[in-house]
PDB file with one MODEL, atoms N, CA, C and O in Angstrom:
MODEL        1
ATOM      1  N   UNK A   1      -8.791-104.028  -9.046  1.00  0.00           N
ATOM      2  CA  UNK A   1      -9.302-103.836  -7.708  1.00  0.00           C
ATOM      3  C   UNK A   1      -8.244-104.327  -6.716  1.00  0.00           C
ATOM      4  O   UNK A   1      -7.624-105.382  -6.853  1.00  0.00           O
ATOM      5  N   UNK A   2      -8.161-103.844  -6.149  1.00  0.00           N
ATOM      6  CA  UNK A   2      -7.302-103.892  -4.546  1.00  0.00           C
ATOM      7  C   UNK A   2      -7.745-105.236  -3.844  1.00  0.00           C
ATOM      8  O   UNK A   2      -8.935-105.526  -3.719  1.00  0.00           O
ATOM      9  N   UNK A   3      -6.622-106.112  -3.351  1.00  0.00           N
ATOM     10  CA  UNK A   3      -6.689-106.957  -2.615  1.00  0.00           C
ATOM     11  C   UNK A   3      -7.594-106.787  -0.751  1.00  0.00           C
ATOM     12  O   UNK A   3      -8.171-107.671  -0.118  1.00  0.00           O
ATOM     13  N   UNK A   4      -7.341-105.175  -0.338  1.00  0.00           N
ATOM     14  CA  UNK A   4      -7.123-104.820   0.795  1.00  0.00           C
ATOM     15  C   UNK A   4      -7.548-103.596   0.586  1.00  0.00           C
ATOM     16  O   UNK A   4      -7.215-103.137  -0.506  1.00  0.00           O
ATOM     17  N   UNK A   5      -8.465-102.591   1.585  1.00  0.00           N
ATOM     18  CA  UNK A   5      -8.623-101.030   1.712  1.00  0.00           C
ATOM     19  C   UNK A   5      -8.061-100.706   2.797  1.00  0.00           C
ATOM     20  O   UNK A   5      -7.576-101.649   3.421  1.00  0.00           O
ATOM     21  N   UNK A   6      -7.919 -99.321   3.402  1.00  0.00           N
ATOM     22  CA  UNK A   6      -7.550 -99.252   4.532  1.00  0.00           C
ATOM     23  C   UNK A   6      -9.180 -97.908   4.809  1.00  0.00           C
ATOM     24  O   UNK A   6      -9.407 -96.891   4.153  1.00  0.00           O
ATOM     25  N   UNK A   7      -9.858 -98.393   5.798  1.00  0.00           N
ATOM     26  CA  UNK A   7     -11.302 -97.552   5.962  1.00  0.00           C
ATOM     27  C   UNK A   7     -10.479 -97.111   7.629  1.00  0.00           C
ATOM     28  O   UNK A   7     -11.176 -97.305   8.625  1.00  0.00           O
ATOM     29  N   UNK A   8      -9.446 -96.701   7.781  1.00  0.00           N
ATOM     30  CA  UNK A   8      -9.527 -96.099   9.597  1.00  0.00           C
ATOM     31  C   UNK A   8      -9.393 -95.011   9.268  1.00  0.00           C
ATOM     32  O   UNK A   8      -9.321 -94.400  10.334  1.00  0.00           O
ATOM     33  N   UNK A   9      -9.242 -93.786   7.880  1.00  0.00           N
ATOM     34  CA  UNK A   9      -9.798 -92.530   8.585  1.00  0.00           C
ATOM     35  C   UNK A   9     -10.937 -92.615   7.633  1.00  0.00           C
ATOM     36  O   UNK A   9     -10.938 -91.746   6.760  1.00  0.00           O
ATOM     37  N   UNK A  10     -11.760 -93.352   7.620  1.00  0.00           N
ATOM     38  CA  UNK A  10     -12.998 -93.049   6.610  1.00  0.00           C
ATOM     39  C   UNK A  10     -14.101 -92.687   7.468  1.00  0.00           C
ATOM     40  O   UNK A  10     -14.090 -93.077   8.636  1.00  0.00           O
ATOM     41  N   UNK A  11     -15.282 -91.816   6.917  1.00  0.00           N
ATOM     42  CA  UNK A  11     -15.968 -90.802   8.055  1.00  0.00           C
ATOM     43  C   UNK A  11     -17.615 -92.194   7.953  1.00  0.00           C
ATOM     44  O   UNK A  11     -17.883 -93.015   7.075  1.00  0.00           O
ATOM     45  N   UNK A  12     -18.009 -92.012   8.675  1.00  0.00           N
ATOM     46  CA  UNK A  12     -18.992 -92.609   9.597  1.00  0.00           C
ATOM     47  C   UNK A  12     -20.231 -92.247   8.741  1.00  0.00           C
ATOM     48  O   UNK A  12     -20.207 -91.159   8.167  1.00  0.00           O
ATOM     49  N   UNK A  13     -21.790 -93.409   8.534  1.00  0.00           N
ATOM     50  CA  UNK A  13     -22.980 -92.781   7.522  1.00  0.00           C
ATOM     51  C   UNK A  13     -23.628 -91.801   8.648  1.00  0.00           C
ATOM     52  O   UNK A  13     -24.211 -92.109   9.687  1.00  0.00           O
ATOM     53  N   UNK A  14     -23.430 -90.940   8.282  1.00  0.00           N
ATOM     54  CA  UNK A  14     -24.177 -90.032   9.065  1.00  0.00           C
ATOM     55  C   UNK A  14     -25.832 -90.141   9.061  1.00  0.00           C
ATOM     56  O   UNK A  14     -26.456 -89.344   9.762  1.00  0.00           O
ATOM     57  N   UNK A  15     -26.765 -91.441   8.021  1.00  0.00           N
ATOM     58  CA  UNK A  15     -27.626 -91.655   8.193  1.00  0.00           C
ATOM     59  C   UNK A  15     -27.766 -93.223   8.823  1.00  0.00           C
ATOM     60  O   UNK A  15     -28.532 -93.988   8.237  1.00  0.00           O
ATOM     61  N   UNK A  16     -27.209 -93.586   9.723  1.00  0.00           N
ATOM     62  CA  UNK A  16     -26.869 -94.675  10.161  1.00  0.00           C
ATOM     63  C   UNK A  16     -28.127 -94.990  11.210  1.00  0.00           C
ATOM     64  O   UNK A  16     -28.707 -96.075  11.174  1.00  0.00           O
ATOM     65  N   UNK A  17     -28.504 -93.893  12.183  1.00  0.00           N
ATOM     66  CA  UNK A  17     -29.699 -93.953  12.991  1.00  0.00           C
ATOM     67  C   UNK A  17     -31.063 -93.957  12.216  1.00  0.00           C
ATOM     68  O   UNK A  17     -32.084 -94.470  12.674  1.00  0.00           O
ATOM     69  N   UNK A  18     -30.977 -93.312  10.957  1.00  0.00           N
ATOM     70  CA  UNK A  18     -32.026 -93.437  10.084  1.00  0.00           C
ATOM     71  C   UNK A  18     -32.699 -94.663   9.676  1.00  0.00           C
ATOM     72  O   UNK A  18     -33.880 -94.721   9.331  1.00  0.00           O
ATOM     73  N   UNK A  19     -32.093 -95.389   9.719  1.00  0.00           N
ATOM     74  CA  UNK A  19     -32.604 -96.783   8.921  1.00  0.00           C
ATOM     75  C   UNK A  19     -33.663 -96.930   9.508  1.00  0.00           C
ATOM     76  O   UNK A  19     -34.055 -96.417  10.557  1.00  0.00           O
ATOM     77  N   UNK A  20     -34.436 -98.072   8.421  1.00  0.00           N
ATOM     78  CA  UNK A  20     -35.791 -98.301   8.539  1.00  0.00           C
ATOM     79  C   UNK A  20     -35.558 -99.770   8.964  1.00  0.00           C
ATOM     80  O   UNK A  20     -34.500-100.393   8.878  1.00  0.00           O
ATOM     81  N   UNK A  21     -36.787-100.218   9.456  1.00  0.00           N
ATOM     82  CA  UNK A  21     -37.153-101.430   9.685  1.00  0.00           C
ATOM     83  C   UNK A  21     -38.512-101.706   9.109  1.00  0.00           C
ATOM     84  O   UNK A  21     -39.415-100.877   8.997  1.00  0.00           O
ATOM     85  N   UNK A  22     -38.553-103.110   8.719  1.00  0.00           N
ATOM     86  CA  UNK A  22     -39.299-103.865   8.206  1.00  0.00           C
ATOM     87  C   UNK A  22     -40.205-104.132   9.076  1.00  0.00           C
ATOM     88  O   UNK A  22     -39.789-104.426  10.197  1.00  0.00           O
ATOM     89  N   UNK A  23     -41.504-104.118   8.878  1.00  0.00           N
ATOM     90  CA  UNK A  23     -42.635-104.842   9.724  1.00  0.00           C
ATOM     91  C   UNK A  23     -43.877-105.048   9.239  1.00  0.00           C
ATOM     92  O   UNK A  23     -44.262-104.780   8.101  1.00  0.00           O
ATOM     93  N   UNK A  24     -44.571-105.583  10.219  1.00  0.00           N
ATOM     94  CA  UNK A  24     -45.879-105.969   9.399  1.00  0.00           C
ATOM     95  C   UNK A  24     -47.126-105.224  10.459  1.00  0.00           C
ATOM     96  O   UNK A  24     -47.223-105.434  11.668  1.00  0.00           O
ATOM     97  N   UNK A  25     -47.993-104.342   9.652  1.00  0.00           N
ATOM     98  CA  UNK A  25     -48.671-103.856  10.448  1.00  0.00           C
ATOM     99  C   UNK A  25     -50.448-103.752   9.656  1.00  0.00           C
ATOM    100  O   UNK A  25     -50.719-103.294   8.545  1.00  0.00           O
ATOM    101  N   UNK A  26     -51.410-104.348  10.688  1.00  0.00           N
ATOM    102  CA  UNK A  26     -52.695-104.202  10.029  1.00  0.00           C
ATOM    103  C   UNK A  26     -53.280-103.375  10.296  1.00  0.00           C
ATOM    104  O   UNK A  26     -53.755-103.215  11.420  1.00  0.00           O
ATOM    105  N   UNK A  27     -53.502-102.139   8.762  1.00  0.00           N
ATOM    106  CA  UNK A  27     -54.162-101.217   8.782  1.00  0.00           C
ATOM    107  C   UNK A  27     -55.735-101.223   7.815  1.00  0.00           C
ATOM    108  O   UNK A  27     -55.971-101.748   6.726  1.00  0.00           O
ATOM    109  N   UNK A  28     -56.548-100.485   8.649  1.00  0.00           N
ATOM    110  CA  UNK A  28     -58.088-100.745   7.707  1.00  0.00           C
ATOM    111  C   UNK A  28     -57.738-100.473   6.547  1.00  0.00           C
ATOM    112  O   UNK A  28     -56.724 -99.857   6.216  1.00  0.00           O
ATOM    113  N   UNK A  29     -58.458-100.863   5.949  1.00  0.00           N
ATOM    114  CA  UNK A  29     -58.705-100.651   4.223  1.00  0.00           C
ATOM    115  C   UNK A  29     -59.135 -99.193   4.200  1.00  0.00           C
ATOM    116  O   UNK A  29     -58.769 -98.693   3.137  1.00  0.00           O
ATOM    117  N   UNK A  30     -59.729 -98.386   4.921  1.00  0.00           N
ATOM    118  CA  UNK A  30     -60.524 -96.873   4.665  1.00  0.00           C
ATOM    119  C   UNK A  30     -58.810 -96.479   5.174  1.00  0.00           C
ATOM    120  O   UNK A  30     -59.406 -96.076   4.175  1.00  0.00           O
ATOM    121  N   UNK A  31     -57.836 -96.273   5.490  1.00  0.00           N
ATOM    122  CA  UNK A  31     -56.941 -95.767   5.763  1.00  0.00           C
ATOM    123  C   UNK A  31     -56.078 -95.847   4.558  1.00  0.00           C
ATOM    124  O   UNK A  31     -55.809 -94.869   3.862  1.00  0.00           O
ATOM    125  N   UNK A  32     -55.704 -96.921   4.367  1.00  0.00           N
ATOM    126  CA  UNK A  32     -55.063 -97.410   3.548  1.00  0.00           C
ATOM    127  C   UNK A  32     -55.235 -96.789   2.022  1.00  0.00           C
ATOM    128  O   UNK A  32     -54.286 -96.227   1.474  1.00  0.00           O
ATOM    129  N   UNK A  33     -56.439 -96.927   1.423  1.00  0.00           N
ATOM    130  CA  UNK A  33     -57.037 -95.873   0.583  1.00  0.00           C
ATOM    131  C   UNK A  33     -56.628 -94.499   0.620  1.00  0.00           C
ATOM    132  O   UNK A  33     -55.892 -94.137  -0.298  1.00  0.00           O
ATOM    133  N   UNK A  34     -57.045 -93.425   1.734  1.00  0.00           N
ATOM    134  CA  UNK A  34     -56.843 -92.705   1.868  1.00  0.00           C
ATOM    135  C   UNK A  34     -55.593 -92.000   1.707  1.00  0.00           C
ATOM    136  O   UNK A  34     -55.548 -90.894   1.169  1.00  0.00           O
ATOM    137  N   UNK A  35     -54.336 -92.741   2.260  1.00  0.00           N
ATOM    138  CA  UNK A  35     -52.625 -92.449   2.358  1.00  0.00           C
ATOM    139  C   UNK A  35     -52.749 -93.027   0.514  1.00  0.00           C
ATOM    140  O   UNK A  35     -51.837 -92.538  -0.153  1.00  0.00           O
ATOM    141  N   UNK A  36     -53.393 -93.640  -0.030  1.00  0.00           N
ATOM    142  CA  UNK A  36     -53.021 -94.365  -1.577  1.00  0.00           C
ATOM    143  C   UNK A  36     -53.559 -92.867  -2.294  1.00  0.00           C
ATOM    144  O   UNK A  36     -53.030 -92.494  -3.341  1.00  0.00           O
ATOM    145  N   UNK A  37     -54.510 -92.155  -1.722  1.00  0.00           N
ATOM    146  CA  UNK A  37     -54.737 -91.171  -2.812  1.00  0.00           C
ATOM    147  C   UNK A  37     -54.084 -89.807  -2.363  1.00  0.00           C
ATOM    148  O   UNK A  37     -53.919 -88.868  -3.141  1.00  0.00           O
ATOM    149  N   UNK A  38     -53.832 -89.795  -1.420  1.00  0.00           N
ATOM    150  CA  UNK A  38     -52.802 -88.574  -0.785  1.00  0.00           C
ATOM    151  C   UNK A  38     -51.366 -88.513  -1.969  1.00  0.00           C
ATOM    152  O   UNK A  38     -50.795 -87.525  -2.431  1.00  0.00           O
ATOM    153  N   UNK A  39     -51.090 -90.092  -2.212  1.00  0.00           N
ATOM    154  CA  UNK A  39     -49.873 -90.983  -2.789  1.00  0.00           C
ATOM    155  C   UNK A  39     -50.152 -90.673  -4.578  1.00  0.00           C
ATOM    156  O   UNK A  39     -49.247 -90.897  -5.382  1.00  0.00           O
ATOM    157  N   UNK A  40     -51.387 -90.190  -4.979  1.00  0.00           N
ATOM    158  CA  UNK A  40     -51.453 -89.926  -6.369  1.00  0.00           C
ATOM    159  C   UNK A  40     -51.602 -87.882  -6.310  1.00  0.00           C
ATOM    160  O   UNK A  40     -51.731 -86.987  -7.146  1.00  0.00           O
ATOM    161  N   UNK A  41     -51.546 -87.927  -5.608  1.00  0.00           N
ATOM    162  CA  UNK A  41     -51.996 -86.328  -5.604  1.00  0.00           C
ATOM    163  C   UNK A  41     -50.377 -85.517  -5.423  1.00  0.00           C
ATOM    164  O   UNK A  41     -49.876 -84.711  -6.207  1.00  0.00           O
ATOM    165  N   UNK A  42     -49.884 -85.963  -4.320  1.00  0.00           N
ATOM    166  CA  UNK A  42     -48.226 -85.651  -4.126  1.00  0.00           C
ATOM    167  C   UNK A  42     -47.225 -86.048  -4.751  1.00  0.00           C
ATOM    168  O   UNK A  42     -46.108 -85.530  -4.729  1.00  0.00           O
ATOM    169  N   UNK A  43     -47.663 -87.270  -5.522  1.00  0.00           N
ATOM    170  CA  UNK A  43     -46.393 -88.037  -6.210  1.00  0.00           C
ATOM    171  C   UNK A  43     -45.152 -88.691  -5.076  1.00  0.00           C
ATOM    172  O   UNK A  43     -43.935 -88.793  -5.229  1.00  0.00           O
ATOM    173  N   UNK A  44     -46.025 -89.063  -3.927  1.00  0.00           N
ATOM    174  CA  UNK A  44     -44.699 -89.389  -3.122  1.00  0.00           C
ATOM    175  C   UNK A  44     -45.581 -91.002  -2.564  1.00  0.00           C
ATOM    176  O   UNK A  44     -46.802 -91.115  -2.452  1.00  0.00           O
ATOM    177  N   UNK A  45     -44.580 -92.061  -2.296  1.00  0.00           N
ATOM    178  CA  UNK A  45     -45.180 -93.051  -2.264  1.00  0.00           C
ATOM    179  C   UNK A  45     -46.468 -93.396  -0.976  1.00  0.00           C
ATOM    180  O   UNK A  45     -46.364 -92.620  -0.026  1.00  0.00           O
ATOM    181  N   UNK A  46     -47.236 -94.083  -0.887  1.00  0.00           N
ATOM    182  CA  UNK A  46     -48.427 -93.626  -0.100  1.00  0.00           C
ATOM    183  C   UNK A  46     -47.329 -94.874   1.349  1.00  0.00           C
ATOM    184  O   UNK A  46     -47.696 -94.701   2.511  1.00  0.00           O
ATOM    185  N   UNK A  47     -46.364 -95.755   1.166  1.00  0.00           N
ATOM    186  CA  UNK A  47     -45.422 -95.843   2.297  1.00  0.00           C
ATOM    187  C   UNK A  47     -45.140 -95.052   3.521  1.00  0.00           C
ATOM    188  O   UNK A  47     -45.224 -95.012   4.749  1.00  0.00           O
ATOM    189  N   UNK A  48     -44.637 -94.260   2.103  1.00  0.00           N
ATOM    190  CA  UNK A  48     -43.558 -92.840   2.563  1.00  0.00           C
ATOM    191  C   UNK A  48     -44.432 -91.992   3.568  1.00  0.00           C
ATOM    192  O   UNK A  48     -43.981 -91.484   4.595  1.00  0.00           O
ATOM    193  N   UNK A  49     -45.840 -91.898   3.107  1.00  0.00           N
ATOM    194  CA  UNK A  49     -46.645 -90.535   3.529  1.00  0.00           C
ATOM    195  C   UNK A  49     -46.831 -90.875   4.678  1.00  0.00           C
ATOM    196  O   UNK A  49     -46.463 -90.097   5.558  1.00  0.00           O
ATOM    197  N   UNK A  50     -47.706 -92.642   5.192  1.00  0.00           N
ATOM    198  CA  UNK A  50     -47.473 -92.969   6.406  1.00  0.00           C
ATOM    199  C   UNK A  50     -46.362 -92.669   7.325  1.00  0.00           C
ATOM    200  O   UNK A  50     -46.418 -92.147   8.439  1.00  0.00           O
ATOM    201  N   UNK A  51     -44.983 -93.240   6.426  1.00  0.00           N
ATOM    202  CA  UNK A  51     -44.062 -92.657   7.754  1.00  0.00           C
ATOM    203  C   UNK A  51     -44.125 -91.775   7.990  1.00  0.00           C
ATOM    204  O   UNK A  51     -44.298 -91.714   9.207  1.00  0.00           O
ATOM    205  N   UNK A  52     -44.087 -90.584   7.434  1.00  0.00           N
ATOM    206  CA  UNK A  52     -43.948 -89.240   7.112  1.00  0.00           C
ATOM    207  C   UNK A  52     -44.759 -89.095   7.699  1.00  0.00           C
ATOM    208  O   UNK A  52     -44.207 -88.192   8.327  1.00  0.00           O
ATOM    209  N   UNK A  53     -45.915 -89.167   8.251  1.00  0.00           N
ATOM    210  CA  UNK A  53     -46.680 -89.011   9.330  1.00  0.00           C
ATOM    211  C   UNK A  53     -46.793 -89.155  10.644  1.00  0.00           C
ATOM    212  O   UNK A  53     -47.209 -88.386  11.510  1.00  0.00           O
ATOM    213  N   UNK A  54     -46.356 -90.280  10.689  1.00  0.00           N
ATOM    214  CA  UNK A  54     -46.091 -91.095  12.162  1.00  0.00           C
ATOM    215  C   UNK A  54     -44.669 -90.586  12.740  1.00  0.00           C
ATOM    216  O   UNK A  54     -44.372 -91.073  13.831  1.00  0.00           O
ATOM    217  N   UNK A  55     -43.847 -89.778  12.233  1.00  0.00           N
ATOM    218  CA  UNK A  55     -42.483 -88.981  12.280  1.00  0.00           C
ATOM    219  C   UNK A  55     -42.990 -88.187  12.762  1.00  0.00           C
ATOM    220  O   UNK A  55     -43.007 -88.237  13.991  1.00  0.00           O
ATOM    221  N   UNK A  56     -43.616 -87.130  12.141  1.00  0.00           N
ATOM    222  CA  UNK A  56     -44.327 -85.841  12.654  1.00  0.00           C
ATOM    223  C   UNK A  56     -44.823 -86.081  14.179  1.00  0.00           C
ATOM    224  O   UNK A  56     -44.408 -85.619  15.241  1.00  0.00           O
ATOM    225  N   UNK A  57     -45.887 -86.997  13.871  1.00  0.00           N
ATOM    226  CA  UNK A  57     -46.780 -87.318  15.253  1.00  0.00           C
ATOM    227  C   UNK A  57     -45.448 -87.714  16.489  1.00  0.00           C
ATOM    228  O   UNK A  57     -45.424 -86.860  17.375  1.00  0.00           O
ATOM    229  N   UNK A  58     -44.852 -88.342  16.589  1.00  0.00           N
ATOM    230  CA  UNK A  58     -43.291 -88.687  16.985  1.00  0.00           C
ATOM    231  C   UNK A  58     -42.400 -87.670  17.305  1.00  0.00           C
ATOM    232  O   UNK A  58     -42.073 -87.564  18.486  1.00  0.00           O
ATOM    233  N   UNK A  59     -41.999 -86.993  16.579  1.00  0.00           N
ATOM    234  CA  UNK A  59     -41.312 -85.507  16.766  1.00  0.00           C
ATOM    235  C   UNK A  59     -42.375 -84.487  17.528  1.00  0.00           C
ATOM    236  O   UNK A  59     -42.005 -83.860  18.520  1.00  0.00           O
ATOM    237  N   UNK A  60     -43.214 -84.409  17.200  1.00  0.00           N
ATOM    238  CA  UNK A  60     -44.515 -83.477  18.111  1.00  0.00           C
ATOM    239  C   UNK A  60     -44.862 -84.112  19.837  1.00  0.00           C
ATOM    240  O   UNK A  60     -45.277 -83.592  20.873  1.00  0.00           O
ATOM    241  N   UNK A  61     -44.510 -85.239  19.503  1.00  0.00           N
ATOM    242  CA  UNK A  61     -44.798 -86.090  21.185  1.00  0.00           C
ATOM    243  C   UNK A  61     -46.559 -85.908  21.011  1.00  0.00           C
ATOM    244  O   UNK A  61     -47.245 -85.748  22.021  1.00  0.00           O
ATOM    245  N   UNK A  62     -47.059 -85.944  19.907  1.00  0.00           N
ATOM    246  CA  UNK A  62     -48.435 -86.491  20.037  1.00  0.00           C
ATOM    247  C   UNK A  62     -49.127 -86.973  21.211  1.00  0.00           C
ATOM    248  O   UNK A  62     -48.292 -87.319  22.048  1.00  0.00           O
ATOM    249  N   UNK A  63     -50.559 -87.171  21.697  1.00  0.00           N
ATOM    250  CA  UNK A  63     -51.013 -87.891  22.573  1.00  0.00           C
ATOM    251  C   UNK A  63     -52.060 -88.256  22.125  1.00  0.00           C
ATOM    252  O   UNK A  63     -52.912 -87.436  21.783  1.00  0.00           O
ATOM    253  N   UNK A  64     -52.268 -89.751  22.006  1.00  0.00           N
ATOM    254  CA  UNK A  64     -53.021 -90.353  21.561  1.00  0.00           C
ATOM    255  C   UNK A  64     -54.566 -90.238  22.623  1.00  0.00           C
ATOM    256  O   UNK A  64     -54.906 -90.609  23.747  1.00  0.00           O
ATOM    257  N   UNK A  65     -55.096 -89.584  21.608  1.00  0.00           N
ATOM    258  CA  UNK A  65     -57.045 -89.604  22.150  1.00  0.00           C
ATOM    259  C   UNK A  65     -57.393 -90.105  21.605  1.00  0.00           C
ATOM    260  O   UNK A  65     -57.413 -89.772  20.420  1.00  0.00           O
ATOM    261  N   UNK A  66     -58.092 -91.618  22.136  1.00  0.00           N
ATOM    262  CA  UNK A  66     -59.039 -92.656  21.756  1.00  0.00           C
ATOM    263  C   UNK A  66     -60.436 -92.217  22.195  1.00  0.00           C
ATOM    264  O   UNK A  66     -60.580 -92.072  23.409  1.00  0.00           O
ATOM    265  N   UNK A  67     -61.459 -91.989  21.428  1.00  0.00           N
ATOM    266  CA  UNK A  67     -62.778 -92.382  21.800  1.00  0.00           C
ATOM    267  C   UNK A  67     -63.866 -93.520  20.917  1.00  0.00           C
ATOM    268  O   UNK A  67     -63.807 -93.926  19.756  1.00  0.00           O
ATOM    269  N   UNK A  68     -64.184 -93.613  21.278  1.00  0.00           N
ATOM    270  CA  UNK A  68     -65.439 -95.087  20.455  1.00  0.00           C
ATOM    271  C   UNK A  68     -66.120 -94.576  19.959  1.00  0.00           C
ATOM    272  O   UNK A  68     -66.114 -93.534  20.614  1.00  0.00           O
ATOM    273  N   UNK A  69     -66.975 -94.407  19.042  1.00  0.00           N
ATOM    274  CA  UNK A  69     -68.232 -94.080  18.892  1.00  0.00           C
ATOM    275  C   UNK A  69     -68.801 -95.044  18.572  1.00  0.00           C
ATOM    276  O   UNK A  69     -70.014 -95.005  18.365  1.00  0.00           O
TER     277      UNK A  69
ENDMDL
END
């Protein structure tokens, strides 16, 4: 192995804006479930499906309608 590299024409991660961040977020248990069996049916992690959701909603410019019942 090399003492030294030289990286000045090396090209840039082009997934660099991608990165994720860590956080902590409380979601109901009836949700949570729900993205867990979405997560056995697709084979994709029930994580993933959340983001993968909240991306969509994000890219669409969604508008959040709250009502109570």
């Amino acid at each position: 192995m090399r003492e030294e590299y030289d990286f000045t024409n090396g090209k840039k991660n082009p997934y660099v804006k991608k990165l994720k961040k860590q956080i902590t977020i409380n979601l109901d248990t009836d949700i949570i479930d729900y993205f867990k069996g979405q997560s056995e049916t697709s084979g994709i992690p029930y994580q993933t499906l959340i983001n993968l959701y909240l991306s969509d909603c994000a890219a669409q410019k969604k508008q959040l309608q709250v009502s109570w019942r």
